[in-house]
C-alpha positions in Angstrom: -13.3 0.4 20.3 -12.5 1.0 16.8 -14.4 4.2 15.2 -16.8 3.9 12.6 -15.7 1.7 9.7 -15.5 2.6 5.9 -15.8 -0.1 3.6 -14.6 -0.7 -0.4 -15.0 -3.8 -2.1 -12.7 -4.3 -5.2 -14.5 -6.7 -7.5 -11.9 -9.3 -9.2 -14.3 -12.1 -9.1 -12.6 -15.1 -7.6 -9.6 -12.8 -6.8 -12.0 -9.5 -5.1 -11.4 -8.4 -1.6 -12.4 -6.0 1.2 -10.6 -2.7 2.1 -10.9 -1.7 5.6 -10.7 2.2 7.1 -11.2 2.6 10.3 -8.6 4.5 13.4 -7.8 2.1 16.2 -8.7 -0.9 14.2 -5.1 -2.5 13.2 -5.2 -4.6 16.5 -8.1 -6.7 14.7 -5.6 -8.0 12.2 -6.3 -11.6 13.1 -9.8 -11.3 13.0 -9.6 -10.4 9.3 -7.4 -13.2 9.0 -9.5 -15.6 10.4 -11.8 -15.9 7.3 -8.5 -17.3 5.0 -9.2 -21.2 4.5 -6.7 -23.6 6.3 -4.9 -20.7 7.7 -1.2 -22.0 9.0 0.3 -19.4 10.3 1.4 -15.4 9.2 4.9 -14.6 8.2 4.8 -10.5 9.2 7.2 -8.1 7.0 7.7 -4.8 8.7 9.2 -1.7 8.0 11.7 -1.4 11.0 10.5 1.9 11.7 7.2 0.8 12.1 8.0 -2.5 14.0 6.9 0.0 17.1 4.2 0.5 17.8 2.1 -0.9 14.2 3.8 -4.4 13.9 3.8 -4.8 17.7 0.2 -3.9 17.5 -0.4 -6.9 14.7 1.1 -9.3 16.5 -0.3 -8.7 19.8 -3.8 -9.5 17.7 -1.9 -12.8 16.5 -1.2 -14.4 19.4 -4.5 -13.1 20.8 -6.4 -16.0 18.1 -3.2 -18.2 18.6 -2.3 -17.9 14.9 1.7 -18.6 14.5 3.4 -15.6 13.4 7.0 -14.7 12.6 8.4 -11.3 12.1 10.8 -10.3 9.4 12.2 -6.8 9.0 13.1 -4.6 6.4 14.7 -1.5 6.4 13.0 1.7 5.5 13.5 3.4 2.4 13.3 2.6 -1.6 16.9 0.7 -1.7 15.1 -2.3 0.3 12.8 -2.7 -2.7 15.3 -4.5 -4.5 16.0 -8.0 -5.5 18.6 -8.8 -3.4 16.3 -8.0 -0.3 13.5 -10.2 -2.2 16.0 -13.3 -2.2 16.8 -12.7 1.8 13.4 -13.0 2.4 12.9 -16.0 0.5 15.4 -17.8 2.2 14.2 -16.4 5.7 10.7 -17.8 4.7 12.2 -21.2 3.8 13.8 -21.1 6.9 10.7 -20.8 8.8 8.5 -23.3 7.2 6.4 -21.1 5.0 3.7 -23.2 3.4 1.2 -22.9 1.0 -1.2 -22.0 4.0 0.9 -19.2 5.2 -0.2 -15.7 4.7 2.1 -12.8 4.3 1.5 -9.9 6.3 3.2 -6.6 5.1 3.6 -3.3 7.1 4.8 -0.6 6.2 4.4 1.8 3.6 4.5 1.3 -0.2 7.9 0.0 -0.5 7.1 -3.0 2.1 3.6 -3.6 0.3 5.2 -4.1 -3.1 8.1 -5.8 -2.1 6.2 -8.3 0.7 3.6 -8.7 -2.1 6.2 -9.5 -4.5 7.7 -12.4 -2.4 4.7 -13.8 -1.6 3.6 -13.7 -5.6 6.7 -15.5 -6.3 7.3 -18.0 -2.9 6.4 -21.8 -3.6 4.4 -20.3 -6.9 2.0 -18.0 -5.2 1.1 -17.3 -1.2 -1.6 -15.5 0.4 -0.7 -11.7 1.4 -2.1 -8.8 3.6 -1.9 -5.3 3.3 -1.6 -3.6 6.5 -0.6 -0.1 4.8 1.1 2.9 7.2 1.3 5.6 5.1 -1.1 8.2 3.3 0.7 6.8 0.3 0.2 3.1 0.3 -3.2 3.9 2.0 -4.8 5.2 -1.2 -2.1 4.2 -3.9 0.0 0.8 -3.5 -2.1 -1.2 -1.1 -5.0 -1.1 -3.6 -4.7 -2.4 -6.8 -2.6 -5.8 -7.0 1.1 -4.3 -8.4 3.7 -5.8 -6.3 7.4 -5.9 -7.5 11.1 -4.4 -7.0 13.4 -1.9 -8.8 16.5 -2.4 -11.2 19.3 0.2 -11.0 18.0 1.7 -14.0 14.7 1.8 -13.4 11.5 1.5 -10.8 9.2 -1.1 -10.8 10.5 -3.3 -13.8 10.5 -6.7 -11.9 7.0 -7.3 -10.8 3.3 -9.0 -10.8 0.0 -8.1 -10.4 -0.9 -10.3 -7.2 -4.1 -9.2 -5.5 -3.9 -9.2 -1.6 -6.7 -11.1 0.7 -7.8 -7.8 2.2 -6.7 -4.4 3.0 -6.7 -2.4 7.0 -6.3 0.5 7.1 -6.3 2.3 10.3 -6.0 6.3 10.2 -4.4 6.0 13.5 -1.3 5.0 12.0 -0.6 8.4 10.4 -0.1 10.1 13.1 3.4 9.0 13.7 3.8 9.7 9.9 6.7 12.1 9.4 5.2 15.8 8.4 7.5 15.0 4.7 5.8 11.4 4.5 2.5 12.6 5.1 2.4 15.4 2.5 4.0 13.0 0.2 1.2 10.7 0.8 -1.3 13.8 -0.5 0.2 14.1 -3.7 -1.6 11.2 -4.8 -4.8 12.2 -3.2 -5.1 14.9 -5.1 -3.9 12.7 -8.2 -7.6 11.2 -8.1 -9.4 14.8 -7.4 -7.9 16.1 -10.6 -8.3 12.8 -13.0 -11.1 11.4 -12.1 -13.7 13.4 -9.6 -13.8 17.4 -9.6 -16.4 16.9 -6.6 -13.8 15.2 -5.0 -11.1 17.6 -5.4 -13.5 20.6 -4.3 -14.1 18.4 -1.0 -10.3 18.5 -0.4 -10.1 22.5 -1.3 -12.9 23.1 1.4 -11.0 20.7 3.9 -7.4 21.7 3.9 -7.0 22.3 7.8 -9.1 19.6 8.6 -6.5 17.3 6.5 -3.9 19.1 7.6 -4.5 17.9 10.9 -4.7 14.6 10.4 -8.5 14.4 11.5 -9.3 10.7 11.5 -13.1 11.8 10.3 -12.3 13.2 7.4 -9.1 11.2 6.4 -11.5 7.7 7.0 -13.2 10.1 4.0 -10.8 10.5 1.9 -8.8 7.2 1.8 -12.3 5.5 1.1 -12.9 7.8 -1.5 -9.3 7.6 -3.1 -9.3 3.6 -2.5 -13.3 3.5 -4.4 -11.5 5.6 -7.1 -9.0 3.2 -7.9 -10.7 -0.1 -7.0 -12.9 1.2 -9.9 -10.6 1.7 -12.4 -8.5 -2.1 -11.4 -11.7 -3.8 -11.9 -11.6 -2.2 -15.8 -8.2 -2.7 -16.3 -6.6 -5.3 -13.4 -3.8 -6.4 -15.8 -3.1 -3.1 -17.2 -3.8 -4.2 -21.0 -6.8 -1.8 -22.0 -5.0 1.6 -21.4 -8.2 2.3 -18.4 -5.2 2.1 -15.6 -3.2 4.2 -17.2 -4.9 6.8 -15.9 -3.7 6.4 -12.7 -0.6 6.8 -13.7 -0.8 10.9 -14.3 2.5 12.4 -13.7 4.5 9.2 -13.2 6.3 8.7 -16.2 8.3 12.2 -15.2 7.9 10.9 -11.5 10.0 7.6 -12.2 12.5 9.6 -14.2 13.5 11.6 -11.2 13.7 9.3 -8.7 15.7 6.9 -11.0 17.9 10.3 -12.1 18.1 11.4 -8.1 19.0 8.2 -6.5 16.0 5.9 -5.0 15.2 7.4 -1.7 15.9 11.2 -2.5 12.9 12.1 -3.2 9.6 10.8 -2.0 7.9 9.1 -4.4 4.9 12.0 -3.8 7.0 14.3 -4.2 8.1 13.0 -7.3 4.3 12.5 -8.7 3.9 16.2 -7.6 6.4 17.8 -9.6 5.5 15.0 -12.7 1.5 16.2 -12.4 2.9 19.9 -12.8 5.3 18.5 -15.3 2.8 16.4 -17.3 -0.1 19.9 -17.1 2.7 22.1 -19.1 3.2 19.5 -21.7 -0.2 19.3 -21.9 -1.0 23.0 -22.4 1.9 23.4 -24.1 
């Protein structure tokens, strides 16, 4: 049985929706699904190194309701965020029959979630998506929020939308086949929110360190609701990103972006990248 569930809601009105963080609760996928009106079927877009065991895991809860799924995937890393991956997937989801009833699934880490949310923003005018995030990164950054999009050569994130998914689950479980690199990349932006927005919050990481370090589902279920409350509550200001309020969330990114456009998308992590632009941006600023 899953463990004992954490809840945020992100109010958007018409567009609001449910986060989910739990360990051991991805294989009731279709159970969250079940509440989408005139539900078709699920088009599933998966990192291919997460195809085993996550994906698996979300289909097995599919077929379970007798919901129609197909899988695509994608391979890891930032190149696949790109548009000619988009237009594959567009034509795979034509291929298939992908109606207005469809909803897109996406698994994986940030790169799937922005680029599965992008083609569903953008299929037959607008689809229903999923977040099913994999990593500490797209657990408390990218699956929250509504940004989906792809990368141009010369720089990230310039094609894009802001399409809100149906719901969010995330299951703590997931990180523990999380690379030791991908993980610590994921806590860069954790403690993004303890230093912006919550001082409380970043004292409750300094007197948890081994207890995060070791992936303790307890205190991870913690933090990811605490880091996804943060920014549902800034998104519900700002959701378009006109007022300057989601800007804030943004600390460290504008060097961030620089070097992994400078390095070459996939050399560093994109935490890694928001690590050194935090450090960055703090000289500037006492500069």
């Amino acid at each position: 049985m899953p463990s004992t569930i954490e809840h945020v809601r992100v109010e958007l009105g018409s567009r609001g929706y449910d986060i989910e963080i739990g360990t051991g609760n991805m294989g009731h996928l279709a159970e969250r699904l079940g509440v989408a009106p005139n539900l078709s079927s699920a088009v599933v877009i998966a990192d291919a190194n997460v195809v085993e065991p996550h994906a698996r895991a979300c289909l097995a809860s599919l077929e379970q309701a007798g919901i129609p799924y197909t899988l695509r995937e994608v391979a890891a890393g930032e190149r696949s965020k790109a548009i000619e991956e988009a237009t594959r997937l567009w034509e795979e989801l034509l291929a298939c029959g992908t109606d207005r009833q469809t909803v897109v699934v996406a698994v994986g880490g940030g790169v799937i979630g922005d680029l599965a949310g992008f083609v569903a923003a953008t299929y037959a005018r607008g689809i229903a998506f999923y977040q099913v995030p994999t990593t500490l990164l797209a657990d408390v950054d990218s699956s929250v929020g509504g940004k989906v999009g792809v990368n141009l050569p010369g720089a990230k994130n310039m094609v894009g939308a802001f399409w809100q998914p149906r719901g969010v689950l995330i299951d703590t479980a997931a990180l523990t086949t999380l690379p030791d690199r991908e993980y610590r990349s994921g806590l860069a932006e954790v403690v993004k929110y303890g230093v912006i927005l919550d001082a409380e919050f970043f004292s409750f990481l300094e007197e948890n360190v081994a207890a995060i370090n070791a992936r303790d589902d307890a205190v991870l279920r913690q933090v990811i609701a605490r880091c996804c409350r943060l920014k549902a509550d800034v998104v519900e200001q700002d959701e378009h990103e006109t007022t300057g309020v989601r800007a804030a969330l943004n600390y460290g990114h504008t060097y961030a972006h620089a070097f992994e456009t400078l390095c070459g998308y996939g050399q560093m992590l994109h935490g890694e990248a928001v690590a050194v632009g935090m450090l960055c941006a703090s000289r500037l600023l006492n500069a």
